[in-house]
N, C-alpha and C positions, 0 to 999 in steps of 0.2 A: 694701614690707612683706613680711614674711617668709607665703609659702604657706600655712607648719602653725601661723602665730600663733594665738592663743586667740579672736580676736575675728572671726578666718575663717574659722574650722575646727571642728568638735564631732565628738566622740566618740558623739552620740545622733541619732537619726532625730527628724524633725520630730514633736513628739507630739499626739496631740488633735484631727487636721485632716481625720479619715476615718471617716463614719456608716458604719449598715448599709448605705444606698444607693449609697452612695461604692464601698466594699470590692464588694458585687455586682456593680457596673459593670466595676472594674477585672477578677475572675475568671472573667464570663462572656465578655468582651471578650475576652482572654486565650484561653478557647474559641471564638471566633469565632462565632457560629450562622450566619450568612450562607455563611461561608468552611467551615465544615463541610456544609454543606446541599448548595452548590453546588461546592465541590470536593473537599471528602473522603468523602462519600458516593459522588459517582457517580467518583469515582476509585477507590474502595474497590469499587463492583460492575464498573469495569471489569479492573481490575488482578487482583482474586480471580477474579471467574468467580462468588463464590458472591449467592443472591438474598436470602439471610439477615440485608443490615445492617441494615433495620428494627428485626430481633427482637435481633439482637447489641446494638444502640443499647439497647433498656429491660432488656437482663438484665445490662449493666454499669453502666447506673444502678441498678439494684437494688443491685448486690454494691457499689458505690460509696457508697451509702446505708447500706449498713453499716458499710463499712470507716470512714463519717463518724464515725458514735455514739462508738468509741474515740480516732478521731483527734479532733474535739470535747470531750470530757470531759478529755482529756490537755490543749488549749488552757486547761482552766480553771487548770491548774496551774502551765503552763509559757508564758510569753508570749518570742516570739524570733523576731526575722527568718529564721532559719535554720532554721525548720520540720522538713523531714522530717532534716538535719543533725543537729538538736538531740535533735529526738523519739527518734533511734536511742541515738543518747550518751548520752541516758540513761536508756533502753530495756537498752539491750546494751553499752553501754561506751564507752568515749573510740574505741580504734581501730576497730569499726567505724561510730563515728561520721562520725571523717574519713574513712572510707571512703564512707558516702556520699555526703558532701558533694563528694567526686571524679566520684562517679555523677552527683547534680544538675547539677552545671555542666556536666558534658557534654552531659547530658538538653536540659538548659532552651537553653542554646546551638541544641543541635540544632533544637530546635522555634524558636526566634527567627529563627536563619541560614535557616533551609528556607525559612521564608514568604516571605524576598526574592523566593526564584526564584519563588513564585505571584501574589506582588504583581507585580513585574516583568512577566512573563511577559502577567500580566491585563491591567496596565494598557497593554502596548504594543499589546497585540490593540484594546483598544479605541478607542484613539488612530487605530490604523489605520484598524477599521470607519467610524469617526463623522466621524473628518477626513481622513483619506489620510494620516496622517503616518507616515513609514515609519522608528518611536523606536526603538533596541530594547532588549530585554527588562533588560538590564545598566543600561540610563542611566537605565531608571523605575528600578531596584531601588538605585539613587545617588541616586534624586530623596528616596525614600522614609528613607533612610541618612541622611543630613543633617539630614531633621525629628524622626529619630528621637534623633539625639544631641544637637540643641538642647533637644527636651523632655524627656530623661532629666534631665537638671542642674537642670529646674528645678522649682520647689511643686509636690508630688504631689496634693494637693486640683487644683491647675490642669489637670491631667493628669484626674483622675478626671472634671471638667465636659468635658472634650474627648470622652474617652468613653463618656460620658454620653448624649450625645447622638447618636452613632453608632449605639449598642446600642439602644434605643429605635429610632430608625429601621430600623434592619436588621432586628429583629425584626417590627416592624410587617409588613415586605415579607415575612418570608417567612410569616407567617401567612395574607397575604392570595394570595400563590402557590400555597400547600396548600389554603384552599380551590379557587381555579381547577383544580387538578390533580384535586383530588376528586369537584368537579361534572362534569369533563369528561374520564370513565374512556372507556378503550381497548376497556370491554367493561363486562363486570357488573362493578360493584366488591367486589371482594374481598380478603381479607384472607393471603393466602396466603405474603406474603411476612414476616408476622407467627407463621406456624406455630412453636409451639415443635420441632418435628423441625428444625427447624434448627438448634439447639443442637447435633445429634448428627451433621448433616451431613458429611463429608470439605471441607477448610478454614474450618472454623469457625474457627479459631484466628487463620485471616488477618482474619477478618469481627471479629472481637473486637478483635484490636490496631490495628484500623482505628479501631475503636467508643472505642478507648480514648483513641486521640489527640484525637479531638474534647471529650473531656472534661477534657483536659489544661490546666489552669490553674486548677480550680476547686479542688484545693487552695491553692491561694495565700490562701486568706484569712489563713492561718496567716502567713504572711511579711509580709502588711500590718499585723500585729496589733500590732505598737509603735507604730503611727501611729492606731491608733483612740483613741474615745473613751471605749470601755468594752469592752477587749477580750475578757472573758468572755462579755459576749451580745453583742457585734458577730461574732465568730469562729462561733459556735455557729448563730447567724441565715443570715448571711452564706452559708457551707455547705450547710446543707440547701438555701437557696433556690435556692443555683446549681445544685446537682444535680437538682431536681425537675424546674427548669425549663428549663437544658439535654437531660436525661433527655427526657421528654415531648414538645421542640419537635424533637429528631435523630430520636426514634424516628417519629413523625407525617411529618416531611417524605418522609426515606426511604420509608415506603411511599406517600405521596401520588404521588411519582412512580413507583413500581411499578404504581401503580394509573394514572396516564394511560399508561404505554407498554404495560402489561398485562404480571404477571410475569412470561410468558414471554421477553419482548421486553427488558426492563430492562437488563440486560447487556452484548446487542448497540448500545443506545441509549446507555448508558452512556459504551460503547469506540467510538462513530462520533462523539457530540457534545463527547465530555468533558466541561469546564465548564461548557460553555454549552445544556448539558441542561435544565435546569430552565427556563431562559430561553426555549427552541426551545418549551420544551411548553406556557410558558404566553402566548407574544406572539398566537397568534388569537385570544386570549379576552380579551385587554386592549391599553388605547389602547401608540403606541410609545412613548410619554412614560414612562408605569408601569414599563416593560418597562428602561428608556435607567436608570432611578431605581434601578433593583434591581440595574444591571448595575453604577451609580455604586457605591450600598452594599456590593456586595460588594467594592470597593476597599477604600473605606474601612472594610470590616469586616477586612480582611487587616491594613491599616493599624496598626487600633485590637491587634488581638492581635500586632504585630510590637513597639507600645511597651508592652504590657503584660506580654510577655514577657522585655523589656528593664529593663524596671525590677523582676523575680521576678529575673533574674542578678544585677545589680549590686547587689540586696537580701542575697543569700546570698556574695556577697565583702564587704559588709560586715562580716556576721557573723562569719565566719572571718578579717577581718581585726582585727574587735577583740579575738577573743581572740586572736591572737596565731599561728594557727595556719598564713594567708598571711602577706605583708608589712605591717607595723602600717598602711601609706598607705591602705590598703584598709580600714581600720575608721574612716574619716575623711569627716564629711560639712560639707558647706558651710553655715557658720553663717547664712548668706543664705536658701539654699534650702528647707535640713534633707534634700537630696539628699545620696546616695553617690557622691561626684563621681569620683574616681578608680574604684571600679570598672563606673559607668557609662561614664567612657570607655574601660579597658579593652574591656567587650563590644564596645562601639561597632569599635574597632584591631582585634579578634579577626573581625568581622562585614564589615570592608571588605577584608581579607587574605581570606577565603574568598568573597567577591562576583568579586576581581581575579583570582583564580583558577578558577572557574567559565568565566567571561567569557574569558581565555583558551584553555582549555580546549575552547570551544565546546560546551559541556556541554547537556543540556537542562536547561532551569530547572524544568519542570514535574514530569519524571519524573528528575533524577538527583538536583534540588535540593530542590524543595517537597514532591514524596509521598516520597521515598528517606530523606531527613533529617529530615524530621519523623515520619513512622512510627519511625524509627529510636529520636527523641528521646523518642514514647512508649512504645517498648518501658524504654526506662532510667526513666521517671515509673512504669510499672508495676511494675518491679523496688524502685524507694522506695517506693511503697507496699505492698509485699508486706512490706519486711522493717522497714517504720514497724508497721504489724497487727501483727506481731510485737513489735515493743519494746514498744508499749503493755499489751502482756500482761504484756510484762519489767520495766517502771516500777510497774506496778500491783500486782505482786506482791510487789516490793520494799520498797514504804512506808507507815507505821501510816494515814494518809488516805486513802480510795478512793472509788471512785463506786458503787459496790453490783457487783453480780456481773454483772448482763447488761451494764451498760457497761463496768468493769474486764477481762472473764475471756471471757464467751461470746460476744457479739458480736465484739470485736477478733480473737477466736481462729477465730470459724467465719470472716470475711474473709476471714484471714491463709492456712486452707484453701483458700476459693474464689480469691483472687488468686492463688497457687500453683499451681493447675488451670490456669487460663489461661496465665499465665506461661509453664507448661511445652508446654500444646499450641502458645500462641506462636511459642517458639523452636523447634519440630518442623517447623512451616510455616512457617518463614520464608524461603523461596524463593517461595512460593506467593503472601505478602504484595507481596515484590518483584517478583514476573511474572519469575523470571530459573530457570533449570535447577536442577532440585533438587543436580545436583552441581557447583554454579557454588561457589566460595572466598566468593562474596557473604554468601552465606548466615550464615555462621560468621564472618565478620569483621567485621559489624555488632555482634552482641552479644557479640562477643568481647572488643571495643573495653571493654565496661562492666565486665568479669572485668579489666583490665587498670589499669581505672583507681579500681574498689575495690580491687585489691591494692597499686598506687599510694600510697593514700590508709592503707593500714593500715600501710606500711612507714614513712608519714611518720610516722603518731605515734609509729610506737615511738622512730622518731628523736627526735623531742620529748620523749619521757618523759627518755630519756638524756642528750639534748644540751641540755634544757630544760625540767626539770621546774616550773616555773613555769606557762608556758605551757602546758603537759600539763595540768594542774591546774587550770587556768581554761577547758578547751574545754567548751564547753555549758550553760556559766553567763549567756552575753548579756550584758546590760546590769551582771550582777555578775560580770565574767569580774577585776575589780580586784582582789577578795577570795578568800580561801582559802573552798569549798568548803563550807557548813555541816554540820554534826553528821548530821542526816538526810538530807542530799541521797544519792540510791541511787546516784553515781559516787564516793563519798567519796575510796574507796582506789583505787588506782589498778587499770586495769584493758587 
């Protein structure tokens, strides 16, 4: 039977298969709480230097929580796998739409490819400790690669009850860590690593784009939202939940552990335990069963955001491939599954070609692959949300329907300021984020990468407009990219 026959093949995502519970699961997952808690936190105080994450953690959930209001109210209008893709297209125009969409897949790659090396890296450590088995760090992050491309292919409801149950657990652990850490302070418990002067600190900027990668996946409700059941208040729900309660459980832990090492000490504890900080601080005060359980979870919380992030990539090569904008194979899902089969297994080819390389290389998986690559991959999620704040101002201003003024106009636009702010002290520090010389090439070749691959991304459409005005003409429509454009749509004419 033929591959693209009718009867094996769709053009549409599975629709209807995904609650509010559903969607939360997959975007906090996606943020990891476990795997933020215990490895990007205290890699983020050992790598800065600064003792700020605590307070970086709740003042990017705040600006987060704004930047939602606009991006939420634009959900009500626009429903599309291709989220910050879309939202810019028809925000700002077709060519810097495929221009982000150049950004996201690097972005979300970044962030998917890195965790191998943490997942890897974790699991071989632990194999070691518990049984003496001397895996290493490449053969867990293959063990991990395999379950991840058999789950991608298949029912994304199946996927959500997988991680369902991981996030619920892992959250449980590190609530009950935070308290132990908090009842059993270094010293007087205090609050110091919560000061707002650390806003204004020298490397704040590192402390922020730390802060931001753990929050990296909670927009994706946006990209599940063809798969919902009502994607106007599933999308809108969905969102805020994840941010509060992301927001709230990163900023807590962080200082929970500033408060058992004592903030002076946090830093130095950070950079001698790494990972296994939170672990070291709270195994006196609990049995080693608890301790052996938290150390499981945080696998399995790397896990859970390695297929969550896998299915946020091979989500947005759908979309671009139904309209036409990659190769049509890519807008093509398995009439079986209602997955995006091809370009799930693209990421999958993309993700074991940078693993076999790594592993060669003799790379560190921790510091070249898991914090290198994925800081990297939220600097480009910070950069789509800066310039989505933006479009939503530009959608909103364009069309006779709107949401009233503080979700159209004021909100999306004070964001579109504050993510700006960041963004730029961002890429100022970003040697400081890397731990590498401020005059090391590093620095600039990271985000250069994103400059390269938005200009990429604008040269193709213009290509498209020319060599394929069709196609031109249906990017950012989704589900109607079949049809010409309607009378009000604010991309009409071309652009």
């Amino acid at each position: 039977m033929s591959p693209t026959s009718p009867d094996t093949i769709s053009a549409t995502l599975a629709r209807g298969r995904l609650g509010i519970p559903s969607v939360v699961f997959f975007v906090i997952a996606a943020a990891a709480p476990l795997t933020v808690v215990a490895g990007g936190a205290t890699t983020g105080y050992a790598v800065t230097g600064v003792t700020g994450i605590p307070v970086a953690y709740l003042v990017v959930a705040a600006v987060l929580a704004l930047f939602a209001v606009g991006y939420v109210a634009m959900s009500r209008h626009i429903v599309n796998a291709g989220a910050f893709y879309t939202y810019v297209t028809r925000g700002l125009g077709r060519p810097a739409g495929v221009s982000a969409a150049a950004v996201a897949l690097l972005a979300y790659n970044a962030m998917q490819i890195g965790l191998y090396g943490g997942f890897g890296a974790v699991l071989a450590q632990f194999l070691h400790d518990r049984y003496g088995w001397g895996v290493t760090w490449w053969l867990c992050a293959l063990a991990a690669w395999a379950a991840v491309t058999v789950l991608g292919v298949l029912r994304i409801d199946l996927n959500g009850a997988v991680l369902a149950v991981m996030l619920i657990a892992e959250c449980a652990v590190v609530v009950v860590f935070d308290a132990v850490m908090v009842t059993h302070p270094a010293g007087a418990v205090t609050v110091d690593t919560l000061a707002p002067t650390h806003v204004l600190a020298a490397g704040i900027g590192a402390a922020l784009v730390t802060a931001i990668t753990g929050f990296v996946g909670f927009e994706g409700t946006v990209v599940f939202s063809e798969e919902t059941k009502d994607p106007r208040r599933t999308v809108a729900r969905a969102t805020y939940l994840a941010v509060a309660v992301t927001g709230l459980l990163y900023g807590l832990s962080a200082w929970a552990m500033s408060v058992a090492t004592g903030p002076n000490r946090i830093v130095d504890a950070a950079r001698t335990d790494g990972t296994d900080l939170i672990f070291h601080l709270v195994s006196p005060h609990l049995g080693a069963s608890v301790v052996t359980i938290g150390r499981v979870l945080f696998i399995t919380s790397l896990f859970a955001a390695l297929l969550s992030f896998h299915h946020t990539v091979a989500r947005y090569l759908f979309a671009l491939g139904r309209e036409r904008v990659v190769p049509a194979p890519f807008g093509r899902t398995s009439r079986r599954t209602g997955a995006p089969k091809v370009g799930s297994m693209t990421q999958s080819g993309l993700a074991l070609a940078v693993l076999v390389g790594y592993a060669a290389a003799n790379a560190d998986p921790i510091v070249h692959l898991f914090f290198w690559v994925t800081v990297t991959g939220g600097l480009g999620v910070l950069i789509l949300m800066t310039v989505t704040s933006a479009a939503v101002v530009g959608y909103f201003a364009r069309i006779s329907h709107h949401e009233g003024h503080w979700r159209g106009t004021v909100a999306p636009l004070t964001a579109t300021l504050a993510l700006a702010a960041i963004l730029a002290v961002t890429i100022r520090e970003f040697d400081t984020l890397l731990g590498v010389d401020p005059h090391s090439p590093l620095r600039w070749l990271f985000p250069a990468a994103y400059a390269a691959a938005a200009l990429l991304g604008a040269v193709w459409a213009l290509t498209l407009r020319t060599t394929n005005p069709p196609a031109y003409a249906a990017i950012g429509l989704g589900a109607d990219s079949h049809t010409l454009p309607l009378r009000n749509d604010p991309i009409r004419q071309p652009a």
